[in-house]
FIROVEX-232050 format. One line per field, with one value per residue (C-alpha): x negated, y negated, z negated; residue in three letters. Coordinates in steps of 0.5 Angstrom, whole numbers, padded with zeros to 4 digits. Layout:
N
xx <- (X; ...)
yy <- (Y; ...)
zz <- (Z; ...)
aa <- (ala; ...)
This chain:
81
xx <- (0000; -0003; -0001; 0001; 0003; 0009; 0015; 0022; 0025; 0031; 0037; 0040; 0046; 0043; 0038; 0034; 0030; 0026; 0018; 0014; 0008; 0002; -0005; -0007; -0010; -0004; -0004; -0002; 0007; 0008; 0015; 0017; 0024; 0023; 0028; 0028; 0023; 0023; 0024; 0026; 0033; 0033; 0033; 0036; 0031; 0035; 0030; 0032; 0030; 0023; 0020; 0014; 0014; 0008; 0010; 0008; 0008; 0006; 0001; 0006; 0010; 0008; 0015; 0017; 0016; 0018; 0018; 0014; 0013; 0017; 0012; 0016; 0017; 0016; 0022; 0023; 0030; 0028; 0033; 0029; 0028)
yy <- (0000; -0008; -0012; -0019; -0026; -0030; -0034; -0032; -0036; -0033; -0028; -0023; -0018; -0012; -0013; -0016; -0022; -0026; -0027; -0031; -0029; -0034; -0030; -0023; -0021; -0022; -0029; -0035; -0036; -0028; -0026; -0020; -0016; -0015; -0010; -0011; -0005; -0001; -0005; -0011; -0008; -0003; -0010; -0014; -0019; -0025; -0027; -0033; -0038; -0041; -0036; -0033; -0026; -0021; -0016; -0008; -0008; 0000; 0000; 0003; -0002; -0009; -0013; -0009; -0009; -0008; -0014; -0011; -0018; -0024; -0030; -0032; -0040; -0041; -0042; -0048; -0049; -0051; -0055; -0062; -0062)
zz <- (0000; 0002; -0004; -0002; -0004; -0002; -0004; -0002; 0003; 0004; 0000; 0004; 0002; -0001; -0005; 0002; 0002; 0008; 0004; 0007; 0006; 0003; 0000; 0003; 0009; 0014; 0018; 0016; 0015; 0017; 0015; 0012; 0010; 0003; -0002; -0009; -0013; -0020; -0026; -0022; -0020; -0027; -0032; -0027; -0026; -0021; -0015; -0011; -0006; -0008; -0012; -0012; -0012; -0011; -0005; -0003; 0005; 0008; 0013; 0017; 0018; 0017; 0017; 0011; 0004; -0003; -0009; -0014; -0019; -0019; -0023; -0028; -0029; -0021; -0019; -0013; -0017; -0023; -0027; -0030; -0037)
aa <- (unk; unk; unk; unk; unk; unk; unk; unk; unk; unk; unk; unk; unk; unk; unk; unk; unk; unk; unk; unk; unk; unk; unk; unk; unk; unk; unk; unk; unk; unk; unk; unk; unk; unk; unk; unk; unk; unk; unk; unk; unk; unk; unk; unk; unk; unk; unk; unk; unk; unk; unk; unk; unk; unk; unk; unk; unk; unk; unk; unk; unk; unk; unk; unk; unk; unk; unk; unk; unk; unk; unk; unk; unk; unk; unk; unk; unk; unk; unk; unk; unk)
């Protein structure tokens, strides 16, 4: 699996988010599909449009993945203190 950074830029149905990928041996502003994994999904952690988010891609494909950490506090929603 090929770990990687990105920010969510879009909620699809299903669990499906667009991640743009930021840092990773990928070019700059690719794109993926990425699915919401393991613990993310068992204790119901929300990922929205601006967060920071590490995904896993296979090798095989490289326009998918699966969203393995949400970086907390990096949300582009924030509401002002």
């Amino acid at each position: 699996m090929i770990e990687a950074e990105g920010i969510v830029e879009e909620c699809l149905p299903n669990a499906t988010f667009r991640v743009k990928l930021t840092e990773g041996p990928f070019p700059p502003d690719h794109v993926i599909l990425a699915r919401a994994a393991g613990k993310l999904k068992k204790y119901s952690i929300r990922v929205i449009p601006g967060d920071e988010v590490t995904v896993e891609i296979s090798p095989y494909d490289l326009k998918k993945g699966r969203i393995v950490f949400r970086k907390s506090g990096t949300s582009f929603f924030k509401k002002p203190s």
